[in-house]
PAKOL-338583 format. One line per 4 residues: their letters; for each residue z, x, y of C-alpha. Coordinates in Angstrom, 1 decimal. Last residue first. Example, Ala and Ser with C-alpha at 12.3 -4.5 7.8 and 13.67 -1.06 7.14 Angstrom:
PAKOL-338583
SA> 7.1,13.7,-1.1 | 7.8,12.3,-4.5
END
This chain:
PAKOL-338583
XXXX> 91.8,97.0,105.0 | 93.3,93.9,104.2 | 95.1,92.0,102.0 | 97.0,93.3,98.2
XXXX> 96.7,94.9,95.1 | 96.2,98.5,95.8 | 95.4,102.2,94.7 | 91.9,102.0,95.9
XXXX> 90.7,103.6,93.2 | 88.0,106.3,93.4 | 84.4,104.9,93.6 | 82.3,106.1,90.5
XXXX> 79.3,108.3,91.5 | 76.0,107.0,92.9 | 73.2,108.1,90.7 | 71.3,111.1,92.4
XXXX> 67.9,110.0,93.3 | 65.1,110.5,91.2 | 62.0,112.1,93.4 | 59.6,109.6,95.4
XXXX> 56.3,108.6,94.1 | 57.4,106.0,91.6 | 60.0,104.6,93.8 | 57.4,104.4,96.6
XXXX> 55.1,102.6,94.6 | 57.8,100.1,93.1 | 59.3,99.6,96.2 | 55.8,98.7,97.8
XXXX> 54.8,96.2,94.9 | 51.3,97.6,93.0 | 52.0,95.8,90.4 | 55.0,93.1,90.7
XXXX> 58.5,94.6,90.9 | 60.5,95.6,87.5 | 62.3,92.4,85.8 | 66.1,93.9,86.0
XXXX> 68.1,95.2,83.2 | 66.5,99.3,83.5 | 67.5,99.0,87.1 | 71.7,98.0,86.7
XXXX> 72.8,101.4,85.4 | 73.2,103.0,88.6 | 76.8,103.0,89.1 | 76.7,100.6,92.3
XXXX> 74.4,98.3,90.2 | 76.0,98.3,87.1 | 79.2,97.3,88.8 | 77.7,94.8,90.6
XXXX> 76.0,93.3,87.6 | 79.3,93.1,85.4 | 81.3,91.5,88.2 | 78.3,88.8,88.4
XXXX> 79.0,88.1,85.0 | 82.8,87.2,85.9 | 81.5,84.8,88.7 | 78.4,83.4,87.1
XXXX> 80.3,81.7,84.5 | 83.1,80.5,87.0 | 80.3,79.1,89.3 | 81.1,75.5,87.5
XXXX> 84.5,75.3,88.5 | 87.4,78.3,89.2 | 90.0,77.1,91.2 | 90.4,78.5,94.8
XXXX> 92.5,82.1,94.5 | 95.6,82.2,97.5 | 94.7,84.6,100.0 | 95.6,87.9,99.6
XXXX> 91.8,89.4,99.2 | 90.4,88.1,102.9 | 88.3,85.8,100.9 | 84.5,85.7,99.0
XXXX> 84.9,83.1,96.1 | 83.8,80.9,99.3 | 79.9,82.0,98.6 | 79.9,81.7,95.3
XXXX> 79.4,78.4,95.5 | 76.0,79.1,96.5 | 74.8,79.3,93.0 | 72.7,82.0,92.6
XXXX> 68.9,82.8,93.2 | 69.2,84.5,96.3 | 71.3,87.3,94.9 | 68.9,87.8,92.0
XXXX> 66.4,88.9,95.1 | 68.6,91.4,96.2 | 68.4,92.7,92.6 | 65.0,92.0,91.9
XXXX> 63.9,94.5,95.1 | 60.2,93.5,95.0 | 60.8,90.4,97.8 | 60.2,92.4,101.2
XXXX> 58.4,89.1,103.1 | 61.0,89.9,106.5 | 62.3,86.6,105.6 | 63.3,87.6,101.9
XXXX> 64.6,90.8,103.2 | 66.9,89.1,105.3 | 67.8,86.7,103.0 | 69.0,89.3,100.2
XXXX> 70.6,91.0,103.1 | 72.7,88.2,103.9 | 74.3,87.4,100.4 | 76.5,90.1,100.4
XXXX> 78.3,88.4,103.4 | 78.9,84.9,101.9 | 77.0,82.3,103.1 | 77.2,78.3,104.3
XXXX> 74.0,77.0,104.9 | 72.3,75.2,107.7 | 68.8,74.5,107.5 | 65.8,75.6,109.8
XXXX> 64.1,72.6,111.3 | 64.4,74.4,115.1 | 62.8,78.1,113.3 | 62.0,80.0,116.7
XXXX> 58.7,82.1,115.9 | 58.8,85.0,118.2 | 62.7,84.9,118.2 | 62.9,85.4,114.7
XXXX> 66.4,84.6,114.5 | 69.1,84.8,111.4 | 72.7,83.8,112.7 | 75.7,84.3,111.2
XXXX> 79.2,82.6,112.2 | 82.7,83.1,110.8 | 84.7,81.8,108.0 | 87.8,80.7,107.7
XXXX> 89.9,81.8,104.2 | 92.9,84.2,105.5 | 93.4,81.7,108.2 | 94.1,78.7,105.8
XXXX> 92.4,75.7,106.1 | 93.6,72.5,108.0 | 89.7,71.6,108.7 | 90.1,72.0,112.2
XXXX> 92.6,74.8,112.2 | 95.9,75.4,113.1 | 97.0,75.2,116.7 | 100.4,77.6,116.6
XXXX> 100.0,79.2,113.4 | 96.8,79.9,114.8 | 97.7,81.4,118.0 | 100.6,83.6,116.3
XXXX> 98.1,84.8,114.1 | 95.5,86.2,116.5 | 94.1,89.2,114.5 | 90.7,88.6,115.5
XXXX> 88.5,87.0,112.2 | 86.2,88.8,110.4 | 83.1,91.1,110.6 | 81.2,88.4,113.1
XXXX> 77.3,87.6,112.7 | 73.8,88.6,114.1 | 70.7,88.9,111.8 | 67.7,89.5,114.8
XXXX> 64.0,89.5,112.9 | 61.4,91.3,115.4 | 57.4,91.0,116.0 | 56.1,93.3,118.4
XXXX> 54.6,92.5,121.6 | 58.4,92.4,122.7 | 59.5,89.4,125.1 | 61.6,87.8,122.2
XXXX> 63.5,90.3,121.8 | 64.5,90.5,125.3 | 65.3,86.7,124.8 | 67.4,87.1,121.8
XXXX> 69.3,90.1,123.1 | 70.4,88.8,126.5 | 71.6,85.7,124.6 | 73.8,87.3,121.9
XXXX> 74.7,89.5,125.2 | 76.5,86.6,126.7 | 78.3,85.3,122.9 | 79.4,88.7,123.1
XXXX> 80.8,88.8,126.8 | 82.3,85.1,125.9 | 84.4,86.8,123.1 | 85.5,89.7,125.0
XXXX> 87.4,86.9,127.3 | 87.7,85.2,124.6 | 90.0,88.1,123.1 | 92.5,88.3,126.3
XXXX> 93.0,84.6,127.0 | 94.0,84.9,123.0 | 96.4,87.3,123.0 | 97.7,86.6,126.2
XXXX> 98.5,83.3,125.2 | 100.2,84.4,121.8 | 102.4,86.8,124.6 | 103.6,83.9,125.7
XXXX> 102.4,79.9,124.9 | 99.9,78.3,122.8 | 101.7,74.9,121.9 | 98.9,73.3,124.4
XXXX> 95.7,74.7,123.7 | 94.6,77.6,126.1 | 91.9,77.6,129.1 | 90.1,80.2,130.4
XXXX> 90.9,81.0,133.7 | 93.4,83.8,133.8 | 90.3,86.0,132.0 | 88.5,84.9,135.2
XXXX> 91.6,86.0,137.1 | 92.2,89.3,135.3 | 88.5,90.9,135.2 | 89.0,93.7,133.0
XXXX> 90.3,97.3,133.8 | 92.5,97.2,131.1 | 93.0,94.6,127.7 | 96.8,94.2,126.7
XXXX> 98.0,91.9,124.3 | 95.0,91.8,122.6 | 94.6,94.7,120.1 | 91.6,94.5,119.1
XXXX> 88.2,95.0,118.8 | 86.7,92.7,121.0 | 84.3,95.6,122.8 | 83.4,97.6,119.4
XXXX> 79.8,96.4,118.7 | 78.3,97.4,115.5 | 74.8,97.8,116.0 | 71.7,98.3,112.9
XXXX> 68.3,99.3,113.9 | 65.7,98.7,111.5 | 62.3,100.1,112.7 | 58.9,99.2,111.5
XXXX> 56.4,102.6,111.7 | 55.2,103.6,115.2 | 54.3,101.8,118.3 | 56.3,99.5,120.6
XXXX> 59.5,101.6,120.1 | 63.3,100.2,119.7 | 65.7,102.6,120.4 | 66.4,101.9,124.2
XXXX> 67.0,98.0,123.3 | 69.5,99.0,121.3 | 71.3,101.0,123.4 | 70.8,98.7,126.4
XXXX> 72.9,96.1,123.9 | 75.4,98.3,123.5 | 76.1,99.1,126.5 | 76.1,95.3,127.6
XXXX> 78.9,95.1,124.9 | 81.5,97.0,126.4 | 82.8,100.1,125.3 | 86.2,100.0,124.5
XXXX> 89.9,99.4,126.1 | 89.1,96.7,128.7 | 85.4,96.3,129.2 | 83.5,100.0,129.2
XXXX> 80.7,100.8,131.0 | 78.7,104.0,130.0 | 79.4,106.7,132.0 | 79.0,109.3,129.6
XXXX> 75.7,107.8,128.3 | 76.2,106.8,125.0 | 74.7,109.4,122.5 | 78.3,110.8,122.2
XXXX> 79.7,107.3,121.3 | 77.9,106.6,117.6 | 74.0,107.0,117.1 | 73.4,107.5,113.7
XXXX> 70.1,108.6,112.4 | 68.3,108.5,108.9 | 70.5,105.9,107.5 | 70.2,105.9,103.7
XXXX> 73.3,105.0,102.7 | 74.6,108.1,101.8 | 73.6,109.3,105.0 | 75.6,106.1,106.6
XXXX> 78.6,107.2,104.0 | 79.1,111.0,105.8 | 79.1,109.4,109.4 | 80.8,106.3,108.6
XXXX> 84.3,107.9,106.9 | 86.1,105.2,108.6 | 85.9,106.8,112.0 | 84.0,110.2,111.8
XXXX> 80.8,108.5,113.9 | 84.1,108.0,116.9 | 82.8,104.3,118.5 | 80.3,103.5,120.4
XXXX> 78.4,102.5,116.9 | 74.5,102.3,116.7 | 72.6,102.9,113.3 | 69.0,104.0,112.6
XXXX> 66.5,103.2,109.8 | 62.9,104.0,110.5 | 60.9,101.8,108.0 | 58.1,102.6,105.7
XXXX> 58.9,100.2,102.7 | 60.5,102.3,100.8 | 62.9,102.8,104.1 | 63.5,99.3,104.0
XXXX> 64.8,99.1,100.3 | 67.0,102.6,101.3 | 68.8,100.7,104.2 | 69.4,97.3,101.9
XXXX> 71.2,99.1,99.1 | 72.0,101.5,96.8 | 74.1,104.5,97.7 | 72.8,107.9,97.6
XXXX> 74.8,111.0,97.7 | 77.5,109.4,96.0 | 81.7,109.3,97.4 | 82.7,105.9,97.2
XXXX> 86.2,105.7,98.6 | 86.6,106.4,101.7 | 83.8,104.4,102.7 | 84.4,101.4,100.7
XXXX> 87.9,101.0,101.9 | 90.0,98.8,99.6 | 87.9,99.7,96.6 | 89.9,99.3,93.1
XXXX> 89.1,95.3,93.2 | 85.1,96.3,93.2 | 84.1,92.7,92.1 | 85.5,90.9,95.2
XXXX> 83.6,93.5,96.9 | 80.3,92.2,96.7 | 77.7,94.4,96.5 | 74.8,93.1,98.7
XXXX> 74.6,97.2,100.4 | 74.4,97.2,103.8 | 75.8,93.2,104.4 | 78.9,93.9,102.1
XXXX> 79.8,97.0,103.4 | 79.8,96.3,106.7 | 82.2,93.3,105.6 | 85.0,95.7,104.1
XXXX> 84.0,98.4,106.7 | 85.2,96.2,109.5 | 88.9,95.9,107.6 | 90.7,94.2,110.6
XXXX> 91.7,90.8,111.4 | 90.8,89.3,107.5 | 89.1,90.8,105.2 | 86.1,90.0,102.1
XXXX> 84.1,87.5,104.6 | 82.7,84.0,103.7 | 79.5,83.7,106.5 | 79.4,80.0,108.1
XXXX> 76.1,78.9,108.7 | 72.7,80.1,110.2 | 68.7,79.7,109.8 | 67.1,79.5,113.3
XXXX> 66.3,78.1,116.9 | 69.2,74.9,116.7 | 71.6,78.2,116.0 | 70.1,79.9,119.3
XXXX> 72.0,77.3,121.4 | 75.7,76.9,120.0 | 75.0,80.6,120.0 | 74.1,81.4,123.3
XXXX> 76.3,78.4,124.6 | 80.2,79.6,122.5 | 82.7,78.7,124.6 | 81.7,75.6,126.2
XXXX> 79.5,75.2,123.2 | 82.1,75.5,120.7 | 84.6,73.1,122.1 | 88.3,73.7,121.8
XXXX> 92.3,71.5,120.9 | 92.1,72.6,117.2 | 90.9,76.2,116.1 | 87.0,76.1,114.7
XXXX> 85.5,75.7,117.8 | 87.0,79.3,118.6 | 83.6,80.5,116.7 | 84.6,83.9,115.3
XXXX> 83.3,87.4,116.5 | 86.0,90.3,115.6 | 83.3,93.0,116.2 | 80.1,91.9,116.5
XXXX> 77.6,93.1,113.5 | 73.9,93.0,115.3 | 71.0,93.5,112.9 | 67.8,94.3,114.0
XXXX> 64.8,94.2,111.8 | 60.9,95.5,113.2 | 58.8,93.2,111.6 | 56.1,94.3,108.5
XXXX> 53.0,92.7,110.0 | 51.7,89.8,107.0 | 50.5,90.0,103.9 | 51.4,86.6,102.0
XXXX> 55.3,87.1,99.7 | 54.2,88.5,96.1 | 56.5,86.6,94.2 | 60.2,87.9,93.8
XXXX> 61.8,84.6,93.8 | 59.4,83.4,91.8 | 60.3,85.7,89.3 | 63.7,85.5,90.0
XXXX> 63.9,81.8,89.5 | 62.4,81.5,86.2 | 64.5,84.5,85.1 | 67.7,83.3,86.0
XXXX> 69.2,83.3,82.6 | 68.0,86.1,81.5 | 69.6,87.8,84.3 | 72.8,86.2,83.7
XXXX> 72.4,87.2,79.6 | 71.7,90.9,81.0 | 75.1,91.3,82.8 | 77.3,89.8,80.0
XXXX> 75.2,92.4,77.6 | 75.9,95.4,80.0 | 79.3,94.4,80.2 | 81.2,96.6,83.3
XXXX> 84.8,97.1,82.9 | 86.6,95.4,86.2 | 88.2,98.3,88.2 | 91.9,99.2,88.2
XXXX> 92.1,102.8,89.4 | 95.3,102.2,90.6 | 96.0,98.4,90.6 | 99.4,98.5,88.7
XXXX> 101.2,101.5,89.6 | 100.4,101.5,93.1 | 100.9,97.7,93.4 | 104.3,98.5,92.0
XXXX> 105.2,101.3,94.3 | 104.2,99.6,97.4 | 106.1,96.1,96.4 | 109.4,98.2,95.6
XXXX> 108.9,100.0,99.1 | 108.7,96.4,101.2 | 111.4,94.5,98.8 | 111.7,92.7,96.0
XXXX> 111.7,89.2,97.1 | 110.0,89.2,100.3 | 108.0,92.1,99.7 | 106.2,90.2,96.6
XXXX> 105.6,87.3,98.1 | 103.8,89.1,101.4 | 101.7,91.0,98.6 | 100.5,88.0,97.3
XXXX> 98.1,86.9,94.3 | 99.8,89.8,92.1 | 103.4,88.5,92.4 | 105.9,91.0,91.6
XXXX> 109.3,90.3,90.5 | 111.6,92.9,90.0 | 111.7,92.2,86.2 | 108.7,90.8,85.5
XXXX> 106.4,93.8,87.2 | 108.2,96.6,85.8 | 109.3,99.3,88.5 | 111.4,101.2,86.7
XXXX> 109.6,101.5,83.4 | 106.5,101.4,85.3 | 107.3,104.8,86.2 | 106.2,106.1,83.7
XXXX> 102.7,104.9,84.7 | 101.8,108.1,87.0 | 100.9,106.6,90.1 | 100.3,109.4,92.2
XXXX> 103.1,108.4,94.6 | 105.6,108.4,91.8 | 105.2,111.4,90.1 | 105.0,113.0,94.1
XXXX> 108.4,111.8,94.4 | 109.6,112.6,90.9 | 108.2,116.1,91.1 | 109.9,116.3,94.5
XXXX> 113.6,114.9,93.3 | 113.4,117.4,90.6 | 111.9,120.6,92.3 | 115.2,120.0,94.7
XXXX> 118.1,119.5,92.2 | 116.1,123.0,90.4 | 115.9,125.1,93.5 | 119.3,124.1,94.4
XXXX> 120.7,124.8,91.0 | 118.6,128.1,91.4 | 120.1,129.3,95.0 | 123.4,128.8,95.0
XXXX> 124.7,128.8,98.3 | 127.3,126.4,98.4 | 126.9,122.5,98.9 | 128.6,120.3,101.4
XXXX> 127.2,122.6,104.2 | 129.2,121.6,107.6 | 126.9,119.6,110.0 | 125.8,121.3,113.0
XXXX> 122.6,122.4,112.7 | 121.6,119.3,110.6 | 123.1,116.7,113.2 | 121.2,118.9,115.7
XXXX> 118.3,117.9,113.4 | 119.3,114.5,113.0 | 119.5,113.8,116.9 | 116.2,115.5,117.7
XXXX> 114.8,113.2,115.0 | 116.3,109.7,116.4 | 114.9,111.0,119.9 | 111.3,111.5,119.0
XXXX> 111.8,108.1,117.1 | 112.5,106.7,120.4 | 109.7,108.7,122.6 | 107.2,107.1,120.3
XXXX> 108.7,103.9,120.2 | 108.6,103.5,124.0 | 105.2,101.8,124.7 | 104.8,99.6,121.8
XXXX> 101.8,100.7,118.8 | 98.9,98.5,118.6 | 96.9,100.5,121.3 | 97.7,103.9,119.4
XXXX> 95.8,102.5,116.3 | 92.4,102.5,118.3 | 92.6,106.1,119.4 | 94.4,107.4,116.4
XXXX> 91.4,105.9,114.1 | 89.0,107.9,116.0 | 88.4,110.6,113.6 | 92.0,112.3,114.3
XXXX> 93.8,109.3,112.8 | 91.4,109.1,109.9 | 93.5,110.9,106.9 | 96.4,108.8,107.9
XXXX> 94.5,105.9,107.6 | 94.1,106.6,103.6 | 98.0,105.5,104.0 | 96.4,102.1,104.2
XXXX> 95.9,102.0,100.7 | 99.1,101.9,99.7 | 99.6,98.6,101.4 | 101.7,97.6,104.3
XXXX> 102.8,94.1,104.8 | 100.6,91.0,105.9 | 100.0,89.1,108.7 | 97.5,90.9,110.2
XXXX> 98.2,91.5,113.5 | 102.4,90.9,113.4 | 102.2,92.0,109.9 | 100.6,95.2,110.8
XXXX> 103.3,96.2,113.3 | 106.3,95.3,111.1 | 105.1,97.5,108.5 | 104.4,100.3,111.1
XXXX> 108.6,99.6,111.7 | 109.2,99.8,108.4 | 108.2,102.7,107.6 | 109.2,104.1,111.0
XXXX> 112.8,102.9,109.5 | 112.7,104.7,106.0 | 111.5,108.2,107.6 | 114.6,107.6,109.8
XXXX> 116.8,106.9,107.0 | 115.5,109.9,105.1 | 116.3,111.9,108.2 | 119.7,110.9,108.2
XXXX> 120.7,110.7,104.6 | 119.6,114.7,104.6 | 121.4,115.4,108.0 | 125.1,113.2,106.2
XXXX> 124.2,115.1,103.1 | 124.0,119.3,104.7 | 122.7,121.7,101.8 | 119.7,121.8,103.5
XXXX> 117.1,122.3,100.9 | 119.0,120.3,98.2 | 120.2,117.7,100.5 | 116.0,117.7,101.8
XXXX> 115.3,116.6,98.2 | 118.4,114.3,97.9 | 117.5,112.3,100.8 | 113.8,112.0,99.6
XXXX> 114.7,110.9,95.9 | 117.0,108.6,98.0 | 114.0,106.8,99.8 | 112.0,106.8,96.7
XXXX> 114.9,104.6,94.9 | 115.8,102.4,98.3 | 113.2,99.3,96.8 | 114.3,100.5,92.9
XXXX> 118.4,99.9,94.1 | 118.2,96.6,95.6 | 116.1,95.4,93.5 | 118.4,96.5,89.8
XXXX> 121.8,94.9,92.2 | 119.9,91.7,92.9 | 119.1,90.5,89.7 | 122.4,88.8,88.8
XXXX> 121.7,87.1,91.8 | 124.9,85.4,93.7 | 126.9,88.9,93.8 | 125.0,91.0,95.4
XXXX> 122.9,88.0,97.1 | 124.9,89.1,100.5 | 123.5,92.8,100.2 | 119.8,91.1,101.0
XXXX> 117.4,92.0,98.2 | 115.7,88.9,97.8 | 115.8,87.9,101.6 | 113.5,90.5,102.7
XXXX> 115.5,92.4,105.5 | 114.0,96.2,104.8 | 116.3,98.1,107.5 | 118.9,95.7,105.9
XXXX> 118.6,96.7,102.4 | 118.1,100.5,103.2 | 121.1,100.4,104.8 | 122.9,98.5,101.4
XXXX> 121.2,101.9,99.2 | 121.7,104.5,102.1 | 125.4,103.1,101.2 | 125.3,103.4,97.8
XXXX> 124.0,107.4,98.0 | 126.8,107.8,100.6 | 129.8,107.3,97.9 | 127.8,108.5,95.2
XXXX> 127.7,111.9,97.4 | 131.3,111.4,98.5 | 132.4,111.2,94.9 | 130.1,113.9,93.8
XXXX> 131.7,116.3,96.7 | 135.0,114.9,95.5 | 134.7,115.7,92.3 | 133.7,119.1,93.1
XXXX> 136.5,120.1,95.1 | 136.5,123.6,95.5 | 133.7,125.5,96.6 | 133.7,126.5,100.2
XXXX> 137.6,126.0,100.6 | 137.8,127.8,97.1 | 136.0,130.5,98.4 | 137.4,131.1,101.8
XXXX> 140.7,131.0,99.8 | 139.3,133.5,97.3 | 138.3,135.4,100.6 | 141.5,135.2,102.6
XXXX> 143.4,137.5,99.8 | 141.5,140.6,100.2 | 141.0,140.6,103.8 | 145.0,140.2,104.1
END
């Protein structure tokens, strides 16, 4: 009886091999038609099956990575329906952080936001956990305990054989981690003209080929894409603004280097801009400081989140519009010493600090400060432990008492730069604040819900910033020494629902406003200053201009261009302006920065006049390290 029940055992085990690749095909098409519903664009909705001849291909590349996954953990496990299941789940918390990030940002995920994963225990975790709904945790928790005892108790559909599994599952991984490096045979599936892809619009490009298609494409295309660098195109633009650069970089009259404080306020736009509110009501410290000073409205590279993008900007005067392979500067470009406005001042004998109550790990800022040139950064464990804190962050006020702390009345100039955290998003929920006052402020009619909340909930922040804006200025002002204040916002909050709901005063698109800068020197208030419309790596060519630094020709070359360029700079989905005059200057200027953030710009540039403190102090101090090439970003679309 032994003998004979084990070649039946067997052939139970065994037999049937058609039907085991019938069932697998059989639940391969249907993971296919899920995945096409978890993902909902309409270009690869199961209804078009038969209406797009298309359809089919997209269908099939957007669940592609998805199945390669399946049939991995089929190989390991042995159990299909387990394998499906946990690839499905994968698939659907996918989705669901794409979901998240459109409603903030209004736009899907990228690959290079999966650099956040590598940040979640630096402080990122802290401020992504707010954006996440109470309950999904503890669902997806659930979802995976019910595929696992799906997995314990599921029948194997495969038998033990070791090497066939072995070699089903080194397939599926080496195509999976062939296709998340990038590796351009895979542009044979994922060709650009045939499933679609529109390069000026990642949102385009998920709606009609899907959210995982549109990831694997702009990984294909755009990794390591920089602009080359033309040494000759570069030169010719400097030639050609000679004249102006050298009177641009004229020795500026002796006077008392100032100390320099720069404040970059988190999420700080002027609501004037939205129909249906007034700018001063909202807004007094600045609606009054601007009539004191130079200002405008500062072009930013990101839209609702991204900090670095515009931090970047303003530390070093390298736009990022030509750097299209860096999403996130800081995780990026790896050098030992990165040019820019931090190692200028420090040629010129200044103390350079930084002041973040915020995680120093978060975006990469404590190693990329040093490469920077910071010589201390003072992020949330040199805040007092009882610091105040408005809503989820530390508030303002602390910041401001910070800053004021660091700045001596004797010693060497001192640039202190602050990045406030206290509007940082999200807004639908801000604790501990002041609920009636924040109850108060009014809302444009059509602004109604959770968009309500939203925005109560930032200008309530908002009018905390605008406060210490004031307190600043006039403490500053009290100092026996003399001080230059640069304030401005990093982009706009991520209030889409508001804006879709009021639009804008001049009818312009959200991933194009501007936000306001502010240049004070509140010992010598400026009322005949002009206005002037900026974009961010212009602002530390001024700076240093108004401070009397002028032997740095490259920040100086900034000031000399035409400030057209300014609105070139967008949040990077947003639909391209048409080129006019400035087109010339645009593609040389993508020559210059890349020059400069390699290190090969110097030996192009008119040297500083004799005797110039950059050029002493460059002469006496050892070579620095060139700053090495930035790794790609690995996308094409908004937003970091």
């Amino acid at each position: 009886m032994r003998a004979s029940s084990r070649p039946s055992r067997t052939r139970r085990q065994c037999a049937g091999p058609a039907k085991r690749v019938a069932l697998t095909l059989l639940l391969g098409a249907a993971f296919v038609l899920w995945s096409a519903l978890l993902d909902g664009a309409p270009g690869i909705s199961p209804a078009m099956l038969l209406a797009a001849p298309g359809t089919p291909l997209r269908l099939l590349a957007n669940a592609l990575p998805g199945l390669l996954l399946a049939l991995l953990l089929f190989a390991l496990t042995r159990r299909a329906f387990a394998a499906l299941g946990l690839a499905l789940l994968t698939e659907a918390l996918l989705y669901r952080a794409n979901a998240l990030k459109f409603a903030n940002l209004d736009a899907p995920l990228m690959p290079a936001d999966f650099r956040m994963l590598g940040q979640l225990g630096k402080g990122a975790g802290h401020v992504l956990a707010g954006y996440v709904p109470a309950g999904l945790a503890a669902l997806a928790l659930a979802l995976l305990a019910a595929a696992l005892v799906l997995l314990r108790r599921e029948p194997p559909l495969l038998p033990r054989r070791p090497l066939p599994r072995l070699a089903l599952a080194g397939f599926a991984l080496a195509a999976l981690a062939t296709l998340c490096a990038g590796v351009p045979v895979w542009r044979q599936v994922y060709a650009p003209q045939r499933l679609g892809l529109q390069p000026w619009s990642a949102a385009m490009t998920a709606d009609h080929a899907g959210l995982v298609s549109t990831l694997a494409m702009y990984r294909l295309e755009y990794a390591g894409r920089h602009l080359p660098a033309d040494p000759a195109a570069a030169q010719a633009l400097i030639a050609a603004q000679a004249p102006a650069l050298q009177a641009q970089m004229a020795d500026a009259p002796q006077q008392a280097l100032p100390d320099i404080v720069v404040v970059q306020s988190e999420s700080f736009f002027d609501p004037g801009r939205l129909r249906g509110y007034d700018s001063a009501a909202l807004l007094p410290n600045l609606a009054r400081l601007a009539g004191t000073g130079a200002g405008g409205e500062l072009h930013v590279p990101t839209f609702g989140g991204g900090t670095i993008r515009t931090e970047f900007e303003v530390l070093t005067g390298l736009s990022l519009r030509y750097l299209p392979d860096v999403q996130f500067p800081y995780l990026q470009i790896h050098a030992r010493a990165i040019p820019g406005l931090v190692r200028v001042l420090r040629a010129h004998g200044y103390s350079t600090a930084a002041v973040h109550p915020n995680d120093a790990g978060f975006w990469n800022r404590d190693a990329a400060f040093k490469a920077l040139g910071f010589e201390r950064f003072l992020a949330l464990p040199a805040f007092p432990r009882d610091a105040p804190r408005d809503g989820r962050y530390v508030a303002d006020r602390a910041l401001t008492d910070a800053v004021l702390a660091q700045l001596a009345d004797d010693g060497p100039p001192q640039f202190l730069f602050a990045i406030s955290m206290e509007a940082h998003g999200p807004y639908d929920d801000s604790p501990g604040i002041d609920a009636a006052a924040r109850d108060a402020i009014p809302v444009p009619a059509g602004v109604e819900g959770g968009a309500k909340r939203e925005l109560q909930n930032y200008l309530y922040h908002l009018r905390h910033a605008d406060a210490e804006l004031g307190r600043l200025a006039a403490a500053l002002a009290q100092r026996p020494r003399p001080t230059l204040l640069l304030f401005y916002g990093d982009h706009l909050p991520a209030l889409v629902d508001a804006y879709r709901a009021v639009g804008f005063v001049d009818g312009g698109d959200m991933l194009r406003e501007t936000v306001p800068w502010l240049l004070l020197d509140p010992h010598h208030p400026d009322r005949a200053a002009p206005r002037s419309d900026l974009a961010a790596w212009m602002l530390p060519g001024l700076l240093l201009e108004r401070a009397g630094i002028r032997d740095d020709a490259y920040f100086a070359l900034t000031q000399t261009l035409p400030p057209q360029l300014a609105a070139l700079t967008h949040a990077p989905d947003a639909t391209p302006f048409a080129q006019g005059a400035e087109g010339d200057f645009d593609r040389a200027m993508a020559s210059v920065v890349s020059l400069r953030l390699r290190g090969r710009l110097d030996s192009l540039l008119p040297q500083a006049p004799t005797g110039g403190a950059l050029a002493q102090a460059s002469a006496a101090a050892p070579e620095a390290e060139p700053p090495a090439e930035p790794e790609p970003r690995h996308d094409g679309g908004r937003r970091g």
